[in-house]
Structures are given as C-alpha cells and as structure tokens.
C-alpha positions in Angstrom: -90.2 24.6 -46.9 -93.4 24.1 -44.8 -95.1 28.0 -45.6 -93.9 27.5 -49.5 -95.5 24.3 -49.0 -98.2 26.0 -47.8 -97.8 28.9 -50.1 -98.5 27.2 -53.0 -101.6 26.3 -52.1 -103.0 29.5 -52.4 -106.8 29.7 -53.0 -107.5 33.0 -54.3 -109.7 32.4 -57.0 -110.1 29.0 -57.1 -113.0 27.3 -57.4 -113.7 25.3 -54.4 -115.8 22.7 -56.3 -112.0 21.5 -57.9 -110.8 21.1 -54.5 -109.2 17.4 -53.6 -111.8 15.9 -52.3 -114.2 15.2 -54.9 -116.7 17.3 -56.7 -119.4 19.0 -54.3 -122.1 16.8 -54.5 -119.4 13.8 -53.0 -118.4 16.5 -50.1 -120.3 17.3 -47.2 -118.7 21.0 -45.9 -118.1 20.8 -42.5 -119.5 17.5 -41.5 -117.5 14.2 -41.9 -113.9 15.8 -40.8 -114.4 15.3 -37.6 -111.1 16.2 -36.1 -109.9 18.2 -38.5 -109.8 21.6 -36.7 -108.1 19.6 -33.9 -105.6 19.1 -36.4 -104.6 22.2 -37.5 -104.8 23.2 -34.3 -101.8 21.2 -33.5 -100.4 22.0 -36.7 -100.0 25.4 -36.4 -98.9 24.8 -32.6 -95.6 23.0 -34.0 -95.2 25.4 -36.8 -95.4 28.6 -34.2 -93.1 26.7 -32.0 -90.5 25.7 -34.7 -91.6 21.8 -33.8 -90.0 20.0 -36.8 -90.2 17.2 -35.2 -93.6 16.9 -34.4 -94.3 18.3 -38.1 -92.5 15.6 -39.6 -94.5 13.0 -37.8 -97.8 14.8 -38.6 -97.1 14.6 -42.2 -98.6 11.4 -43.9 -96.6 8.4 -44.7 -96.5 8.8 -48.5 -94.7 12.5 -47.7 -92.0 11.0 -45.6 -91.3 8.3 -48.3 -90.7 10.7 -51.2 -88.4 13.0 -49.2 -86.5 9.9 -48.2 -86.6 9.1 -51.9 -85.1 11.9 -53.0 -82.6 12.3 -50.2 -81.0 9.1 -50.9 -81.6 10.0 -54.6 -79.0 12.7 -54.0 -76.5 11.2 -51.1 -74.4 9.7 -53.9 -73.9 12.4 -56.0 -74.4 15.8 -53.3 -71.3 18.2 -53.4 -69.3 18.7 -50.3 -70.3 22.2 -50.3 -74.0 21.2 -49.8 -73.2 18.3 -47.0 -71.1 21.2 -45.4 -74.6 23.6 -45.3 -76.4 20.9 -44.1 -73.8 20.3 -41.0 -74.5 24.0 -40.1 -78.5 23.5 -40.8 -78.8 20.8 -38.7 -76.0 21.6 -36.2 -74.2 18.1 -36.7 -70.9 16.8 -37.8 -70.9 16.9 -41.7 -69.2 13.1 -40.8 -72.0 12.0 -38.9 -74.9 13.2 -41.7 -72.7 10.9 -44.8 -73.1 8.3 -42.3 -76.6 8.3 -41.8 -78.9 6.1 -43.5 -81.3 8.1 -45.6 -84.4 7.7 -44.0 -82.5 9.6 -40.9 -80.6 12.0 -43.3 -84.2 12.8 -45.0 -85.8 13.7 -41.0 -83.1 15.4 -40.0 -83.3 17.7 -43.1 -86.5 18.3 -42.5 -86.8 19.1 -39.1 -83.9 21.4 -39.8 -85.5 23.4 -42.6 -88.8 23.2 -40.4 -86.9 24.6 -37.2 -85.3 27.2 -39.3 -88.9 29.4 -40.0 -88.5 30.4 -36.5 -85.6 32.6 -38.0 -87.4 34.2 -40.4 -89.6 37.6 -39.1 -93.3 37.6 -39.9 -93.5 34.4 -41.1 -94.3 32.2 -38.3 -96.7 35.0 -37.0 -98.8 34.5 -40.0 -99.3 31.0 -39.5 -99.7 31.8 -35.4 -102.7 34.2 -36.0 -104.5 32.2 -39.0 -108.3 31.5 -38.8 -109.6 27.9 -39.3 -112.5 28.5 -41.9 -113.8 24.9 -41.9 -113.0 21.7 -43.7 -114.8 19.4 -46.2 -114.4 15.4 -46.0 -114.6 12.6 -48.1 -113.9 9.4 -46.6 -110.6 9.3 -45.4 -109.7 12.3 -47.3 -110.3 16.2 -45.9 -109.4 19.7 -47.2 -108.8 22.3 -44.7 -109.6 25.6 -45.2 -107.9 28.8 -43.6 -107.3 32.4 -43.8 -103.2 33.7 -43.0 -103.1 36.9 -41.2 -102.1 38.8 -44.2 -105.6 37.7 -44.9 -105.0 35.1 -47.7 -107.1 32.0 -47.5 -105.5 29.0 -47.9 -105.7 24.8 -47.7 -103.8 22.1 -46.6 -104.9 18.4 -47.8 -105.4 15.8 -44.9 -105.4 12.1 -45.1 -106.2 9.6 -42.7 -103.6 7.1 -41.5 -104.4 4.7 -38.6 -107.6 6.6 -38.0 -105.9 9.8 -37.4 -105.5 13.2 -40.0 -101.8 13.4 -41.5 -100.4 16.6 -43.8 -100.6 15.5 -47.2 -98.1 18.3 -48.8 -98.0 16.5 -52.2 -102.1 17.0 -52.8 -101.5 20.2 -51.0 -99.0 21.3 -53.8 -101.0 19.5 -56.6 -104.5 21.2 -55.6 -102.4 25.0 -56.0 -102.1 24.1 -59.5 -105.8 23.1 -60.7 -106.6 27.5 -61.1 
C-alpha cells in the first residue's frame, strides 16, 4: 500500500511547476520546509523497519479519516472470506477484528499491510537507499522530492498538523495524475 502509494507518484516527466504546492513563483525550492528532510528521514526509517505504526501516525489527519471512512464503509457488507485474510494479516482473531470499532479496524489494517512490505524482496531496499533531492514549501504545505534506488525520482506531499510535517497520500496520489 505505502510504495504503490508512493508509486504513483512517479515524477518522470512531470513538470515540477504543476507540483502541489502552488505555481513556481508561490514556491521557494529549498527554503521554507524547514524540517522536511527530517521527515523523510524518519519516514523511510519506519518504512525500512516495517514500522506501521509509526507510519500510520505520521500520515496527516485527513488520511486516517478516509481509511476509517471506507473501512466502516465496508464492515457491514465484507465477506467472511475477506474478515478471514484480515485475521491472518493482522495475526488476530477474525472475532476480535468484527468487534472492533472502525477507527481501530481501519489502524489495524493499516499497520498490517504496512508491516507486510518487509515480506516483499527488493522493495523496502529501494526505499532504504533513496536520496532526499530537496523539497519546496508553501505555507503549511511542502513537496518532497526523492530519487528510489532503481533511480526513479519521486514525491511525497507534506502537510503541517500542530506545527509538525504529516504524509499527505491523497495529494500524493492526486499530484501522480496531473502528467
């Protein structure tokens, strides 16, 4: 979930100017995000360590709400077959996730599917030996830019809750499609 997240926001080819946070006379590259690179630097710490946890608590507030959204969306209606692969996801009784309110149900998800990259070879080493390339702020608004060891270059929208940088996957996923 978190490197198609993160997949999809793909920058080959794109024009930076389209970029999130305004046109390039409203940004100032490099200046104005200040804590940005400590950011990512934590980022990609969690995603290199499988840290769902700390993932889903450094993804902004608006994120969390539409996941939890959709999870209790599809409580009602979810197939026993699916409630039965998220027992095995999340390693807890299938009983024990119907019970959960959906805010929980929505985390636990989440933090599963995060957890789970550590599974899959290659992909967290991409993210591991990635190269911050800078980021551009506006307000409480920043794009960060960064190049994957496979060498694709690559963003990840910020915004700023309670004065400190969240993942913004939704802008993330919405800038991919501007090419």
């Amino acid at each position: 979930m978190l490197l198609a997240a993160l997949g999809a926001c793909d920058r080959r080819g794109d024009d930076p100017a389209k970029s999130s946070t305004g046109s390039p006379s409203q940004r100032n590259p490099g200046q104005g995000a200040g804590g940005a690179e400590e950011f990512w630097n934590a980022w990609r710490r969690a995603v290199t360590q499988g840290d769902g946890r700390t993932l889903w608590a450094m993804t902004c507030a608006s994120n969390r709400r539409a996941i939890v959204e959709k999870t209790r969306t599809s409580m009602g209606n979810m197939p026993d077959v699916e409630w039965s692969m998220l027992a095995s996801m999340t390693g807890q009784a299938e009983a024990r996730l119907r019970a959960m309110p959906a805010e929980m149900l929505a985390e636990e998800t989440t933090v599963a599917i995060l957890n789970r990259l550590r599974d899959r070879p290659g992909e967290l080493e991409k993210v591991e030996k990635s190269d911050f390339l800078g980021a551009d702020a506006d307000g409480d608004r920043a794009v960060i830019r960064f190049r994957l060891k496979d060498g694709r270059e690559m963003t990840l929208a910020l915004v700023k809750e309670g004065g400190e940088w969240k993942a913004d996957l939704e802008a993330t996923a919405r800038s991919a499609g501007k090419k």
